[in-house]
C-alpha positions in Angstrom: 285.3 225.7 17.6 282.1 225.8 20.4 284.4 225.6 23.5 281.3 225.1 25.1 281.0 221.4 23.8 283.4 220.7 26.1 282.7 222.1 29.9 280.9 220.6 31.7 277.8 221.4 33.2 276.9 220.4 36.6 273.6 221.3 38.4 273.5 221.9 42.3 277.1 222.2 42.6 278.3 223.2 45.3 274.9 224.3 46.5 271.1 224.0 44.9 270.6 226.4 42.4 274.6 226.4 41.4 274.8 225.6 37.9 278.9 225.0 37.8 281.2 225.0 34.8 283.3 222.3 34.9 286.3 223.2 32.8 288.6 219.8 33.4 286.6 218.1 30.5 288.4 220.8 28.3 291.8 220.4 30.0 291.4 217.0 29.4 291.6 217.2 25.9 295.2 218.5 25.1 294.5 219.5 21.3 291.1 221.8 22.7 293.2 223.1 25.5 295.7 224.1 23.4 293.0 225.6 21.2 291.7 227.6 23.5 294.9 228.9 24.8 295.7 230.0 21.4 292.7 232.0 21.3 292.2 233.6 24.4 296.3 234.7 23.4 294.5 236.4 19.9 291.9 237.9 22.0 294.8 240.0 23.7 297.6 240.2 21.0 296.5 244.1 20.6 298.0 244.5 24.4 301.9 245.1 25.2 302.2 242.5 28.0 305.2 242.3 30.0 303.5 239.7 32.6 300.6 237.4 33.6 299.0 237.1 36.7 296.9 234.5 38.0 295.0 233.6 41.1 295.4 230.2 42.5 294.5 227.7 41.3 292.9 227.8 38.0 294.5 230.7 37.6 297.5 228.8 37.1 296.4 226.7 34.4 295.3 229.5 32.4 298.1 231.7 32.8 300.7 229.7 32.7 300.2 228.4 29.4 299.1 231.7 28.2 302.2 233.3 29.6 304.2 230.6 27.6 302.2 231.1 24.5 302.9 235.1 25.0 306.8 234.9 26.1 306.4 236.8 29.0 307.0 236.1 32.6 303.9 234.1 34.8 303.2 235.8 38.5 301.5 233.4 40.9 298.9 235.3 43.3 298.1 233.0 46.3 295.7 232.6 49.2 298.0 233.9 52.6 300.5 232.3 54.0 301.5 230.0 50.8 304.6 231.8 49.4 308.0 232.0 50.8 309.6 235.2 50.3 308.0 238.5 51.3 304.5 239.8 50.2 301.3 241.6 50.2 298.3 240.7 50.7 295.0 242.0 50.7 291.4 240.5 52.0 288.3 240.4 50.3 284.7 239.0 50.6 283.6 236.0 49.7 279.7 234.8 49.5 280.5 232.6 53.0 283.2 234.6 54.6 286.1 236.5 54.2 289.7 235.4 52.5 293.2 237.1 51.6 294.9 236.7 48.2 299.1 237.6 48.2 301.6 238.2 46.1 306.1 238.3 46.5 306.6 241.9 46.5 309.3 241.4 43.9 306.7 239.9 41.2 306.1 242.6 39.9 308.4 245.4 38.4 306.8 249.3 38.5 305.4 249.8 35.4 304.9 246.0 33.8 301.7 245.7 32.1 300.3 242.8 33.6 296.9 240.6 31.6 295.2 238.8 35.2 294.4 235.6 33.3 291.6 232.8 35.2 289.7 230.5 34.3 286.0 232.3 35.3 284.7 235.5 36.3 281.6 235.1 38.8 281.4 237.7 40.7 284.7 239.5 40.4 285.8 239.9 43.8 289.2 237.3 43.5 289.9 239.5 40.2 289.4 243.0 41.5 291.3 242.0 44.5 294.3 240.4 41.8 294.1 244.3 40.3 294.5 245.9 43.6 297.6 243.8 44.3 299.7 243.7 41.4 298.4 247.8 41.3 300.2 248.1 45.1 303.1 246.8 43.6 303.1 249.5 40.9 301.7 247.2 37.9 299.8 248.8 34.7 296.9 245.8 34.6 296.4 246.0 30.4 293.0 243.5 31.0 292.0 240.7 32.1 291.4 237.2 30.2 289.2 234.0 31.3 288.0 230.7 29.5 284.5 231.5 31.0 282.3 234.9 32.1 279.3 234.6 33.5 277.5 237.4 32.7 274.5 237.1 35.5 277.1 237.2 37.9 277.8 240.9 36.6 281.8 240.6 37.4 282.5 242.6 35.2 280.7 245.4 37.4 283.8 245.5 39.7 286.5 245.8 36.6 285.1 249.7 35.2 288.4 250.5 34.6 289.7 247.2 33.5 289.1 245.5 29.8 287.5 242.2 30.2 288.1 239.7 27.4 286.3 236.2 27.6 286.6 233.0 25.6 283.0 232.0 26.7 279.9 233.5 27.8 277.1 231.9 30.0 
C-alpha cells in the first residue's frame, strides 16, 4: 500500500514555502490507519521493546496504538507543566523560540528499552530532546519510528546514535 495516497499535502502551511503533511486524512480511514500501524510495528519487530514513548500530541496517536499492537507499556512525554506527578524536563529550540518537553520520573524503569514513536521527523529537535529524557531516566532508546521523515530536514542528523525507522519518505 502507497501510504502516501493518503496524506495530505498542503502548500504554505503554516508559513510560505511550508509544504505540510497532513496525516489526519490517513487517521481518518480506520482500515489504512490500522495498516500502517501494523507496519511501522514490522519495521521494529527485530527490537526487544519494553516501552514506547511519544511526544505530545501526534506522538500519542502513533504510539499508543503501536504500543497496543506491541504489548508493551505507552509513556506520554509532554510540553511543561501538563502532568501531575513529579518530572523532568528538559528545553530545546525550536525555529521561533524555545520550549520544554517532560516526562513522570517514574515512566520509565532503568534499563527499559524504549522505541520513541511520532508521527514526523523535521528537524529532530522534539526527538533528540525525547532521547535525552527517557535517557535521564536511565532508558536504553532501541530506535525511533514515525509515519513520515522528511529527509531535507536532515533529522536524522541529530539521532547518530539512534536507528531511525520511517514508514514514509519525503
Amino acid at each position: 500500500m502507497d501510504f502516501k495516497d493518503y496524506i495530505r499535502v498542503i502548500p504554505d502551511f503554516p508559513q510560505p514555502g511550508i509544504s505540510f503533511k497532513d496525516i489526519t486524512t490517513l487517521l481518518k480511514d480506520g482500515e489504512v490507519y490500522r495498516k500502517a500501524v501494523d507496519e511501522i510495528k514490522q519495521l521494529v519487530s527485530d527490537l526487544k521493546i519494553d516501552v514506547i514513548a511519544g511526544p505530545e500530541a501526534r506522538g500519542f496517536v502513533v504510539g499508543a496504538p503501536l504500543a497496543y499492537a506491541l504489548g508493551v507499556g505507552f509513556a506520554p512525554i509532554r510540553k511543561s507543566g501538563k502532568l501531575p506527578g513529579e518530572t523532568i524536563e528538559i528545553g530545546y529550540d525550536l525555529e521561533y523560540g524555545k520550549d520544554q518537553l517532560a516526562m513522570h520520573t517514574d515512566a520509565i524503569e532503568k534499563g527499559q528499552n524504549v522505541l520513541i514513536a511520532d508521527d514526523l521527523l523535521a528537524t529532530g529537535g522534539t526527538i533528540a530532546t525525547s532521547v535525552n529524557l527517557v535517557r535521564q531516566l536511565g532508558g536504553n532508546v532501541v530506535g525511533a519510528a514515525f509515519l513520515i521523515e522528511l529527509e531535507e530536514l536532515k533529522g536524522r542528523d541529530k539521532l547518530t546514535d539512534v536507528n531511525v525507522y520511517s514508514l514514509m519518505k519525503y
